[in-house]
Structures are given as C-alpha cells and as structure tokens.
Backbone as JSON, one array per atom type, in Angstrom:
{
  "sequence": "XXXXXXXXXXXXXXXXXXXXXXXXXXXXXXXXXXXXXXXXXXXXXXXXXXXXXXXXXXXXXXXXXXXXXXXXXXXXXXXXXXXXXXXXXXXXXXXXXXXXXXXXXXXXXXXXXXXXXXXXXXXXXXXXXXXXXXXXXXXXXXXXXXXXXXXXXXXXXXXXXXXXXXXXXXXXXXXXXXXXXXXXXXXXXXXXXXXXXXXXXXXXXXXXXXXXXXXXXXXXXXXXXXXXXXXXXXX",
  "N": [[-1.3, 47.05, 52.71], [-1.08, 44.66, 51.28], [0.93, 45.39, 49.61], [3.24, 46.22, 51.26], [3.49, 43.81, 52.52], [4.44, 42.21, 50.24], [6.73, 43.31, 49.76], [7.93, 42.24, 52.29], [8.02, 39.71, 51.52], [9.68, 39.43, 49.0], [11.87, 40.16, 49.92], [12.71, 37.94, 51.93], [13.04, 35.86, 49.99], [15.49, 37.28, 48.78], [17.08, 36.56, 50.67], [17.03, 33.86, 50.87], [18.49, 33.08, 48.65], [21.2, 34.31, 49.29], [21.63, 33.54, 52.17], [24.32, 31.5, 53.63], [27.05, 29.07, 54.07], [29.56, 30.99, 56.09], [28.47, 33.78, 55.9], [28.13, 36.66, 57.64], [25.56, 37.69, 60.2], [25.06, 40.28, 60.87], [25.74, 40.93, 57.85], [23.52, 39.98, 56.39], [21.5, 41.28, 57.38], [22.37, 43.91, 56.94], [21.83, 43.48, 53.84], [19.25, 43.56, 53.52], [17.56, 45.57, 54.53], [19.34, 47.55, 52.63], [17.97, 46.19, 50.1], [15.05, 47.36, 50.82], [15.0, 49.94, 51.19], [16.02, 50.62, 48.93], [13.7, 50.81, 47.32], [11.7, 52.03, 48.49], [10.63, 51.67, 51.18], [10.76, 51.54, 54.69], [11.68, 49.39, 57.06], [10.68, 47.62, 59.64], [11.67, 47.37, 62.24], [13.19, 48.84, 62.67], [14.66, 50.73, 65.63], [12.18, 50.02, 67.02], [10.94, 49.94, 69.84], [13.38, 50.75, 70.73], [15.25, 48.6, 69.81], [17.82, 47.67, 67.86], [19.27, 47.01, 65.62], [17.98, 46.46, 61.83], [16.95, 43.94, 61.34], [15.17, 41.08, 62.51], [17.32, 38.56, 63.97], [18.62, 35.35, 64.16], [19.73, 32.74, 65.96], [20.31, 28.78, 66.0], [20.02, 27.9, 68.92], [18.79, 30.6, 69.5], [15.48, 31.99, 69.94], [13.88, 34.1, 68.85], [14.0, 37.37, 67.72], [17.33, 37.87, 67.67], [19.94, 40.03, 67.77], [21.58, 41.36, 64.97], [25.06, 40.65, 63.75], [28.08, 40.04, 64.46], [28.41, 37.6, 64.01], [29.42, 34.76, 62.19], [27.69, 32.7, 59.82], [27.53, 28.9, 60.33], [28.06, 25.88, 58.54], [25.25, 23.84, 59.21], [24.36, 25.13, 61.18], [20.73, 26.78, 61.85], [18.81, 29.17, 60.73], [16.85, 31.98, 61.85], [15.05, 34.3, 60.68], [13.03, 37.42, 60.95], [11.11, 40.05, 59.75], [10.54, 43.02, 58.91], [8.31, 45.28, 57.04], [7.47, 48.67, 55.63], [5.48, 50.64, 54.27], [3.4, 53.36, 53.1], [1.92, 53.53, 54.89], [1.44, 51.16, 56.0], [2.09, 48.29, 57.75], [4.02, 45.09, 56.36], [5.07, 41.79, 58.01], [7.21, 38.88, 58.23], [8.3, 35.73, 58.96], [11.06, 33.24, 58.85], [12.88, 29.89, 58.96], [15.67, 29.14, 58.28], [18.22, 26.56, 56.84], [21.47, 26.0, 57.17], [23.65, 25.16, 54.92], [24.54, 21.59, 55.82], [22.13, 20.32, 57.79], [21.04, 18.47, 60.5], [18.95, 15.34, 60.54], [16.85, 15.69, 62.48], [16.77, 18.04, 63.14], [16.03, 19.27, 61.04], [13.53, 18.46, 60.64], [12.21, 19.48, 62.73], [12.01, 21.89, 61.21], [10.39, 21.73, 59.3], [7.75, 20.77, 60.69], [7.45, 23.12, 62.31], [6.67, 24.92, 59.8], [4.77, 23.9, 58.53], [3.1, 23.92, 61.01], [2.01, 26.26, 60.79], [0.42, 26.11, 59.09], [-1.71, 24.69, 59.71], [-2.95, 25.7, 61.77], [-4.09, 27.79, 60.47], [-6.27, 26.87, 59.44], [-8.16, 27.0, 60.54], [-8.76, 30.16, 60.09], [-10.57, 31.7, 59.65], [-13.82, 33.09, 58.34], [-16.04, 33.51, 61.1], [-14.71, 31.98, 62.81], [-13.73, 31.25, 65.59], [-10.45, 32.96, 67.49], [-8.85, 31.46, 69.23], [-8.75, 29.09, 67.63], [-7.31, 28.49, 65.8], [-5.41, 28.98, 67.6], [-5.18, 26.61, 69.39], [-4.95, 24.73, 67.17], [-2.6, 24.76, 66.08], [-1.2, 24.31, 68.31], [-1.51, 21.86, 69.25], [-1.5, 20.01, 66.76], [2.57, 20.75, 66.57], [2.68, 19.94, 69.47], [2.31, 16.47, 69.15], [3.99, 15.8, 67.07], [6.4, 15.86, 68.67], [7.39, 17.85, 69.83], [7.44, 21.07, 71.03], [6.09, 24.27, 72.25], [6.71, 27.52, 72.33], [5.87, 29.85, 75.02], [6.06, 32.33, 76.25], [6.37, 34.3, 74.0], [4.14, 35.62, 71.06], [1.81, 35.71, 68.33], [0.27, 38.06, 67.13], [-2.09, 40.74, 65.73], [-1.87, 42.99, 62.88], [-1.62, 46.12, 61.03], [-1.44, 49.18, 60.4], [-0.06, 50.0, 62.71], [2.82, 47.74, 63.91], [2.34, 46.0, 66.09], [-0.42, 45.32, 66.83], [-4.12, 44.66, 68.37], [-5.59, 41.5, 67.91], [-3.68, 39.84, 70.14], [-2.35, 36.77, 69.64], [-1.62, 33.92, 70.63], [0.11, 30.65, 70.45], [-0.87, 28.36, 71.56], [-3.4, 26.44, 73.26], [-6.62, 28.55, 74.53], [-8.21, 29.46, 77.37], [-10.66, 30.97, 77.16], [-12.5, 32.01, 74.58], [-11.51, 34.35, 72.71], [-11.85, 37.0, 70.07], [-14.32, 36.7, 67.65], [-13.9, 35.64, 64.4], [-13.31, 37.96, 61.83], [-14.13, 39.49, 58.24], [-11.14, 41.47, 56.62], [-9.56, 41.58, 59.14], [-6.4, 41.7, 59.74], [-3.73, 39.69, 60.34], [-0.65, 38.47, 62.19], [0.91, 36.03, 62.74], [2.64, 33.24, 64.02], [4.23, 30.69, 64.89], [6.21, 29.35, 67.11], [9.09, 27.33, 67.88], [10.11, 24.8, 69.91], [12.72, 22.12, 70.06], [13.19, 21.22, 72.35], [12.21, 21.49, 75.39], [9.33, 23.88, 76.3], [10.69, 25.94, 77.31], [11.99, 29.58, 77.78], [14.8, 31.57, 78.29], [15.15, 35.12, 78.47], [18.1, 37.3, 77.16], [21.35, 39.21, 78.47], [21.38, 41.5, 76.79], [18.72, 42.64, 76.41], [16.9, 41.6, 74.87], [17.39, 39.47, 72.97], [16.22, 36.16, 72.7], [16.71, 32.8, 74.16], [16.4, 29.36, 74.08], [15.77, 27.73, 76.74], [17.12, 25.38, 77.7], [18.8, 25.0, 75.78], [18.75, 23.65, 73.22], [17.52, 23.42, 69.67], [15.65, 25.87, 67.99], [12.65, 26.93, 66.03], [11.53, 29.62, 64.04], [8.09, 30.34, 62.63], [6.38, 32.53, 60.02], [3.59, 34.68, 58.96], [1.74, 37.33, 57.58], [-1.75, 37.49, 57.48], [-4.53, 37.45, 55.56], [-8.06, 37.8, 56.48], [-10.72, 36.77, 55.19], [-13.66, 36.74, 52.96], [-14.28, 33.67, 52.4], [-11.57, 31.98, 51.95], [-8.74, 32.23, 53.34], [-6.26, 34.84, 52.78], [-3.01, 34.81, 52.48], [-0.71, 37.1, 52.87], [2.12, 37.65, 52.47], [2.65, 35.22, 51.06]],
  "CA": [[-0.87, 45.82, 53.37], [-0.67, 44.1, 50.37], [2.2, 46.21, 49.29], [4.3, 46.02, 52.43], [3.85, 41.89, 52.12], [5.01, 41.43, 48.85], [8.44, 43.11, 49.69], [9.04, 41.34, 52.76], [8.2, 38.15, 51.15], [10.76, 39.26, 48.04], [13.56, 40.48, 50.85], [12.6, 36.42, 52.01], [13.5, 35.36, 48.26], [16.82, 37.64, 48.56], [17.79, 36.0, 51.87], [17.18, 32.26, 50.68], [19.61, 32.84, 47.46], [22.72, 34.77, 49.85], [21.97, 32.49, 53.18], [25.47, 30.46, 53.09], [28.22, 29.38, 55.27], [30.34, 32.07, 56.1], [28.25, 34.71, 55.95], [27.67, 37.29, 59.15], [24.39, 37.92, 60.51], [25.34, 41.57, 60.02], [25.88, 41.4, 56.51], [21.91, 39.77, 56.16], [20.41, 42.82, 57.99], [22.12, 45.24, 55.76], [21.04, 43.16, 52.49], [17.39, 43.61, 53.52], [17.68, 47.3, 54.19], [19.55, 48.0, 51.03], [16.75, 46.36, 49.72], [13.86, 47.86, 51.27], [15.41, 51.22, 51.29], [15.77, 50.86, 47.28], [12.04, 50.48, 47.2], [11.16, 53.34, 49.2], [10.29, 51.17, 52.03], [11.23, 51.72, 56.2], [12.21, 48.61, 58.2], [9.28, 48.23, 60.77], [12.15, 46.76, 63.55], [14.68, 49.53, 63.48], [14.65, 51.13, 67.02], [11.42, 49.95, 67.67], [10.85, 49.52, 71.24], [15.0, 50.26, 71.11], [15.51, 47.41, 69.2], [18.85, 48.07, 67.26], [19.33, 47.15, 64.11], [16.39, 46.4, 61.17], [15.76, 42.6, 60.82], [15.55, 39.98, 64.04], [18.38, 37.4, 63.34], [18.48, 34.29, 65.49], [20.64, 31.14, 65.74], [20.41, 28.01, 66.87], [18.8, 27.88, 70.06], [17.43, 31.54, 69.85], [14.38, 31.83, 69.74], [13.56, 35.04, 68.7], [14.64, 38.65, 68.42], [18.6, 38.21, 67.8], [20.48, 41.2, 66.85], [22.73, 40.97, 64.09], [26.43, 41.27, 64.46], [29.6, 39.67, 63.83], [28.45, 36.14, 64.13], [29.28, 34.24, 61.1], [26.98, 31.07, 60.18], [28.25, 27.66, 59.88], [27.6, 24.47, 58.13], [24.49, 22.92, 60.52], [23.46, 26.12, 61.64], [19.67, 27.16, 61.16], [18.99, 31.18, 61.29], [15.43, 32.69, 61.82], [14.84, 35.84, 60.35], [12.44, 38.12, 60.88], [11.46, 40.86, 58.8], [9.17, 43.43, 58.61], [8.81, 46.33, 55.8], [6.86, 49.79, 56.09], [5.41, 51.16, 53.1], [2.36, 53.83, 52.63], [1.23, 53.96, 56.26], [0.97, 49.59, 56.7], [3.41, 47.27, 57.56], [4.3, 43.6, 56.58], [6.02, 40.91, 58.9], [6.97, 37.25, 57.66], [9.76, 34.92, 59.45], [11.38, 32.26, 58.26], [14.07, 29.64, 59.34], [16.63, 28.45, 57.14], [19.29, 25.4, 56.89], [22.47, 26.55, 56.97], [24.78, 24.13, 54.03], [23.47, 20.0, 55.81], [21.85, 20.08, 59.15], [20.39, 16.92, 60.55], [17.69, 15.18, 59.8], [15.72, 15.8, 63.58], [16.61, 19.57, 63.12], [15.05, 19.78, 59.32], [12.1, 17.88, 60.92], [12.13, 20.3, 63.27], [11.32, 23.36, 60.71], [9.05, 21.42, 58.51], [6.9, 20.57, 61.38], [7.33, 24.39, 62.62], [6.42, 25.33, 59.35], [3.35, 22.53, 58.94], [1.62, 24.28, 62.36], [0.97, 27.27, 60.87], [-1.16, 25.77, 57.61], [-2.59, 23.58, 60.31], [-3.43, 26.78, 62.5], [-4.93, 28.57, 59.25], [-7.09, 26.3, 58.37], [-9.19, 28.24, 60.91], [-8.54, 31.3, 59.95], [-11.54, 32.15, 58.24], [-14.68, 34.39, 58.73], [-16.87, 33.15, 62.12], [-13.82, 31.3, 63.34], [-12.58, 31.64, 67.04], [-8.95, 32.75, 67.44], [-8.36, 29.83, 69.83], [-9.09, 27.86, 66.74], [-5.9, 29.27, 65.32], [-4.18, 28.73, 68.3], [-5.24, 25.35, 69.94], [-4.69, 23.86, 66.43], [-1.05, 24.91, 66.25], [-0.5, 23.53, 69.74], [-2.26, 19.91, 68.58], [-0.27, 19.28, 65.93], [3.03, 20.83, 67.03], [3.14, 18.66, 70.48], [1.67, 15.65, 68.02], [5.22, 15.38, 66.52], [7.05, 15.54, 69.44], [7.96, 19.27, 69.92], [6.9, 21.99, 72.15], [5.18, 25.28, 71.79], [7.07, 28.64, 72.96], [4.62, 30.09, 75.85], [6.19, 33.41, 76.21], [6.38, 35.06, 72.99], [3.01, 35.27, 70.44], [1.43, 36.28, 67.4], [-0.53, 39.7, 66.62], [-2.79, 41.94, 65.13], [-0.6, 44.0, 62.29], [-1.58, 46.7, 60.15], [-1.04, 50.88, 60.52], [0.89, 49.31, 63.48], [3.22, 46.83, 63.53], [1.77, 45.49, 66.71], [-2.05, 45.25, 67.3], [-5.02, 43.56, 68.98], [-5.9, 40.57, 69.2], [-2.87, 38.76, 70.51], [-2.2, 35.29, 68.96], [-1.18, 32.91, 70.97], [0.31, 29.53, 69.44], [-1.2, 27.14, 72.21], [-4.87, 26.79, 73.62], [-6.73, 29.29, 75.27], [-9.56, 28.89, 78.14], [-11.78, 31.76, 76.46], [-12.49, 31.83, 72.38], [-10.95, 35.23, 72.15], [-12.66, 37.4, 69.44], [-14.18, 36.22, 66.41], [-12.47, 36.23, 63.04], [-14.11, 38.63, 60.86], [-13.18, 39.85, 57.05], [-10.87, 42.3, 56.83], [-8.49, 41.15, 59.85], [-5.12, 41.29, 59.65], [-3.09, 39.01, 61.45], [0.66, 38.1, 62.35], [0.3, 34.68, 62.7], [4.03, 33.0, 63.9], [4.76, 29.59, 65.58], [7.65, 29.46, 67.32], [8.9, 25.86, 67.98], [11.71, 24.07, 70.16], [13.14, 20.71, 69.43], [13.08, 20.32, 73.9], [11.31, 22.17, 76.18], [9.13, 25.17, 76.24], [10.77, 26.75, 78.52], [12.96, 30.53, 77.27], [15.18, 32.43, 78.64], [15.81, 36.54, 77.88], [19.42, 37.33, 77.63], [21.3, 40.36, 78.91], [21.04, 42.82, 75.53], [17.39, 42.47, 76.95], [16.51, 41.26, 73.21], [17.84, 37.62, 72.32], [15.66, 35.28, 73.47], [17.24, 31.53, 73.61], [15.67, 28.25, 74.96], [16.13, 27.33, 78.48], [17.82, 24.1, 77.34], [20.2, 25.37, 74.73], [18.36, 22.8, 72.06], [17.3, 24.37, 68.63], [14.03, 26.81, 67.82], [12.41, 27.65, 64.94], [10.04, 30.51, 63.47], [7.71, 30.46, 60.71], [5.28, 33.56, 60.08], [3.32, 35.27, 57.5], [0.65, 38.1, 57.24], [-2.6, 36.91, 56.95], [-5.52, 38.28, 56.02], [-9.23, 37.37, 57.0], [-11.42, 36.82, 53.78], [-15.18, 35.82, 53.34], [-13.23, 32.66, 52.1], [-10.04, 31.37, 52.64], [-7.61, 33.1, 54.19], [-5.24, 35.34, 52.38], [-1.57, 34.9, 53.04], [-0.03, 38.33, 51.62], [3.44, 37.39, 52.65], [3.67, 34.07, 50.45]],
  "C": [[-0.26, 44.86, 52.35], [1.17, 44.13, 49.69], [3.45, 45.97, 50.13], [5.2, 44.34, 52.55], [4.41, 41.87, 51.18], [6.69, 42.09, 49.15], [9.13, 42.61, 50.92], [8.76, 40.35, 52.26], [9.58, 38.34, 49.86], [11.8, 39.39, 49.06], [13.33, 38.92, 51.06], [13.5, 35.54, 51.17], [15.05, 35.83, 47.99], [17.49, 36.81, 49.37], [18.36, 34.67, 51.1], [18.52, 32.46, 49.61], [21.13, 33.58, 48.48], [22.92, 33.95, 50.96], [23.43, 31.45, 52.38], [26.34, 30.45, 54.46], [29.55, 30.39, 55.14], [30.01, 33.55, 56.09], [27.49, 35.31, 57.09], [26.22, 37.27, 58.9], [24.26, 39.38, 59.97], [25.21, 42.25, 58.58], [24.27, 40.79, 55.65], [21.31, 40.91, 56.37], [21.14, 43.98, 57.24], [22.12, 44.89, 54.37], [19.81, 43.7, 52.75], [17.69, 44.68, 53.56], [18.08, 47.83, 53.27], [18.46, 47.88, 50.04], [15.43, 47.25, 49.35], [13.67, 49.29, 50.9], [15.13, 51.77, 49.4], [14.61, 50.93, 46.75], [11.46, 51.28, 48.0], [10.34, 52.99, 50.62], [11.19, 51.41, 53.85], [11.23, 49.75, 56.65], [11.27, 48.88, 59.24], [10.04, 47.98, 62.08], [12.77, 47.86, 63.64], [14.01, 50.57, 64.29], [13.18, 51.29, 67.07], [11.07, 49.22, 68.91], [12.3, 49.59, 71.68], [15.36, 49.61, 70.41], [16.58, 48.14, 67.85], [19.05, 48.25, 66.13], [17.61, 46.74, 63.55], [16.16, 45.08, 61.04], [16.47, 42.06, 62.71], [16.59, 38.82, 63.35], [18.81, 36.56, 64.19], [19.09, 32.98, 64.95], [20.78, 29.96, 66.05], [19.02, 28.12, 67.72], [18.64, 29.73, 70.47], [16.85, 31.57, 68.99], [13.95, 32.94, 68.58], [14.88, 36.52, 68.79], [16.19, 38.68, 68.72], [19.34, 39.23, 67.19], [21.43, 40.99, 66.43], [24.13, 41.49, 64.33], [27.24, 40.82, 63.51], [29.82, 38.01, 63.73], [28.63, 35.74, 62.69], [28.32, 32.54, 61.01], [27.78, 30.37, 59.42], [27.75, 26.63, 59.49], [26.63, 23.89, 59.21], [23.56, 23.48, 61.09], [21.73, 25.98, 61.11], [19.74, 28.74, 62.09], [17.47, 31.16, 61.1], [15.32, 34.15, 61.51], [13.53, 36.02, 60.16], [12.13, 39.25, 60.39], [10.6, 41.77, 58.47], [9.34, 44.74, 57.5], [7.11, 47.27, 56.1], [6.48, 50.71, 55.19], [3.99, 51.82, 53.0], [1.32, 53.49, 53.53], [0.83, 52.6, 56.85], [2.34, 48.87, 56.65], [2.78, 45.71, 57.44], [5.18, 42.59, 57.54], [5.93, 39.34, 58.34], [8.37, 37.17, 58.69], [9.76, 33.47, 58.81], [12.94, 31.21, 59.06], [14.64, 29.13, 58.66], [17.75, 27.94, 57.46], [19.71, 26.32, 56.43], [23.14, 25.14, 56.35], [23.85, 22.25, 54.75], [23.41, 20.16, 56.83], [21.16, 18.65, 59.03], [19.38, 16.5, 60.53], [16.46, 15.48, 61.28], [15.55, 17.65, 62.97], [15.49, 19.8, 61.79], [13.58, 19.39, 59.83], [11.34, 19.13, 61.49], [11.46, 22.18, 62.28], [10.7, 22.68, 59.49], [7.89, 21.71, 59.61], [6.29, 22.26, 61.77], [6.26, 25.18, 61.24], [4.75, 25.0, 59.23], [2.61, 23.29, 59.88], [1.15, 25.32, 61.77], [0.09, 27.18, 59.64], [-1.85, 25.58, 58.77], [-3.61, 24.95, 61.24], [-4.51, 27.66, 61.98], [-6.08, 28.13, 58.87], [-8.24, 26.72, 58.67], [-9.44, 29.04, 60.73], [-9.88, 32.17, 58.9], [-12.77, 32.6, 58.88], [-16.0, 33.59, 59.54], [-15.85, 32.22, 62.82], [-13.73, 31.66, 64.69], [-10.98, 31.95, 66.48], [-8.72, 31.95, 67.98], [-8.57, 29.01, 69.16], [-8.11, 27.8, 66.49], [-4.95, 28.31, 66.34], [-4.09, 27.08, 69.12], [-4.89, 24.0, 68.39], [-3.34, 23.51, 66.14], [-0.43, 24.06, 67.43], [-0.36, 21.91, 69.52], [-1.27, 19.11, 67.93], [1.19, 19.82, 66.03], [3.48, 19.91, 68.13], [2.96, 17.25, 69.65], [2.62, 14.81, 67.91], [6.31, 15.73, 67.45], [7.97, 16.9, 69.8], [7.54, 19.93, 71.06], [6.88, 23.29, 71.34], [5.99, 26.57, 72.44], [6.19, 29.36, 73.89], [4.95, 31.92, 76.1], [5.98, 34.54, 75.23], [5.16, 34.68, 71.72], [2.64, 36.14, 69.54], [0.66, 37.76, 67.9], [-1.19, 40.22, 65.41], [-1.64, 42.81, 64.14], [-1.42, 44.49, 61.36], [-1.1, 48.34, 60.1], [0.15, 50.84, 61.36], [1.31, 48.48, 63.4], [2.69, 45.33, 64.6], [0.41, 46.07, 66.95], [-2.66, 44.17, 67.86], [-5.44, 42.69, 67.44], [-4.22, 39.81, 69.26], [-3.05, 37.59, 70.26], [-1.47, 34.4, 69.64], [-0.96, 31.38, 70.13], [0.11, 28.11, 70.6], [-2.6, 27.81, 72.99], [-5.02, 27.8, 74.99], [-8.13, 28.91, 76.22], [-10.53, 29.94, 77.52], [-11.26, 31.59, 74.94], [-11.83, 32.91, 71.96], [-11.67, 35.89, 70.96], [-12.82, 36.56, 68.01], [-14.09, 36.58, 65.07], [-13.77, 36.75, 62.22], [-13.32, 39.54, 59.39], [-12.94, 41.29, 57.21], [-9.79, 42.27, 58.13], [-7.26, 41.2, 59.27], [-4.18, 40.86, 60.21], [-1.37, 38.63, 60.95], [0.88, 36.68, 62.87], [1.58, 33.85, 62.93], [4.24, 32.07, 64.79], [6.08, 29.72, 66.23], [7.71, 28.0, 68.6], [9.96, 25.67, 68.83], [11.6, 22.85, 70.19], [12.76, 20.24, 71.43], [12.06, 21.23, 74.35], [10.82, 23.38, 75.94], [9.66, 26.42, 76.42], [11.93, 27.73, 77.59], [13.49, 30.89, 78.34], [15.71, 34.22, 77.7], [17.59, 36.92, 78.34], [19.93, 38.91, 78.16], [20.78, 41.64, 78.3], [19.37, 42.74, 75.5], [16.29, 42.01, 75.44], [16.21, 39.53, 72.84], [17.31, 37.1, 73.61], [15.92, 33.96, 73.55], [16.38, 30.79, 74.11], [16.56, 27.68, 76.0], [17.37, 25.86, 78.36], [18.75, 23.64, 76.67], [19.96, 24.62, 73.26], [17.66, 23.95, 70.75], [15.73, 25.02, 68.28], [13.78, 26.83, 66.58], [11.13, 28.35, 64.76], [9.85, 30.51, 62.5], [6.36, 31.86, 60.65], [4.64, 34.45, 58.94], [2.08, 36.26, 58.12], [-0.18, 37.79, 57.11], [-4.25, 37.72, 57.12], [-7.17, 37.6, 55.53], [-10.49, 37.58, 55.7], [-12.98, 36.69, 54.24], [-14.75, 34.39, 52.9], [-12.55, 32.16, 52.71], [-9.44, 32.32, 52.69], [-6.58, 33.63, 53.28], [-3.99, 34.86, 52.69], [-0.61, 35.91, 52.06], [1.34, 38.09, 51.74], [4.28, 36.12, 51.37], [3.04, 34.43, 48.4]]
}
C-alpha cells in the first residue's frame, strides 16, 4: 500500500510542475502512465468498470470521473485529477484540484476549503472512531464556509481492490457505520461545489458535472488507520 501511495503521490508532484495553460487533458493522462508504466506500476482506472483511459480528468464544473481528450486548459480553469497506481497486488488513489495560470479568488477559496474538509474529516480517523465521525465532520465544516457537499458520489475502502467496504460518505449518516480499527485502509475524498449539491451524469455515462454548471472540486488521499494518528500514505 505504501508502495502504490508514494507513486501516485510522485505522479501528483509530476502533474503540479506540467499543469499549464495550453495543455490537453490527453496529454496529462499519458504523462502519468508513462510514468507509472516506467516504474513497473498498472493504472488502477484503465477499463475499470469500462472506464477508458487511465487517470479521471475533470474541469470546471465536473465533478468527477472526466475522460481525457482533446480539451485544452485555459487561464481560470481548475482540473481535478484523479489517480490511482497498482503495484504488487495493492493499489493507491489520491485526487487533487489544481489552478489553472489566475483563477478567482471565490474559486481558490473554493479548493482550499475542499481541501481543509478532509484534515477536518481525519481528525477522526483514528482507532475506536465511528466512520460518521469522518463523514459528519467533513459536512460541518464544508457547509460552514458556504459550500455544499456532493451526495451522490463517496469515499471507500481501498486496498487488494481498488474499491472496498466501508463506503465513505462525505456528509452525516443516521447509523455510526463500522468502527475504525488499525490496519484500515481508506479512500477518503471530498468532493465540493461552489452552488448546489445537486449532479448530473452525462451521456459517455462517466463525466459527472454539477446540476448548476458552477465549479467542483476533489481532494483525496489514502489513509491508513493507526493505533495513533492516522497515516496519510499518499502525502
């Protein structure tokens, strides 16, 4: 697990230094695979569940889950990438959203704050915890600052698989959900919009945008369940 984290958090580290204006979405998702590939690593997205190419690449107002193409980004933009890597029978997953050249100052707020929920979420994260600790704390501070919470799409369980139990929700739950014990490994991923909750799925049954067309952001890391504090193998 360890292993898997540390190269998507370096593919992370490649992104931030090539992110720029002018450059496709396309030409991101086959940096990371060149990457990964050079490192004897699999891509945990490509054609899983179908799913096309190897990283999620999202713009604007999607949310989630955009497949890379021919889009080029522009000055203002923010991109969310997703990213997972497959190495010696465990996978890693981190996301991240990143200013594109000067966006404005609500939007930047906008992926601090995103980023901000998931310390705030963590701070539970630790051994006799509830998962609804996790997740009602994210919600708290998230709405707090004047945002909203994605209701459709939610964290996970990740290790042999890329998806596992327990499901992570990023807003409160009416039961406690199981409790956190060491040795967990969790997928742990906010996903924020500047207006309303509310998504829509688009036709390529993939790209997920917000109902409102206003801007999203994801932040996500690996995390794993200590007698302590909480790991984060991704950062």
């Amino acid at each position: 697990m360890r292993r898997a984290s540390r190269l998507v958090k370096a593919a992370h580290e490649l992104l931030d230094d090539i992110i720029a204006v002018g450059i496709s979405t396309r030409e991101l998702d086959e940096a990371v695979v060149k990457f990964l590939k050079k490192r004897g690593a699999t891509p945990s997205f490509k054609n899983y569940r179908g799913f096309p190419k190897s990283v999620c690449i999202s713009v604007n107002d999607e949310v989630v889950h955009g497949i890379p193409g021919i889009r080029k980004l522009a000055d203002g933009d923010i991109v969310s990438i997703d990213i997972g890597a497959y190495i010696g029978g465990f996978h890693g997953d981190a996301a991240r959203t990143y200013a594109v050249g000067q966006v404005a100052p609500e939007i930047a707020r906008l992926l601090d704050v995103t980023r901000q929920s998931f310390f705030e979420g963590i701070r539970f994260a630790r051994k006799g915890c509830f998962l609804h600790q996790i997740s009602a704390a994210i919600q708290d501070y998230v709405e707090g600052q004047g945002f909203s919470v994605v209701r459709e799409l939610i964290g996970h369980g990740v290790g042999a698989a890329l998806h596992e139990d327990p499901e992570i929700p990023n807003f409160r739950q009416k039961n406690k959900g199981p409790r956190l014990r060491p040795g967990m490994t969790l997928a742990i991923e906010p996903m924020v919009n500047m207006g309303s909750p509310e998504v829509i799925f688009m036709d390529d049954e993939w790209t997920c945008v917000t109902a409102d067309g206003k801007p999203s952001a994801h932040y996500e890391n690996t995390v794993l369940i200590t007698d302590g504090e909480p790991e984060i193998l991704t950062i």
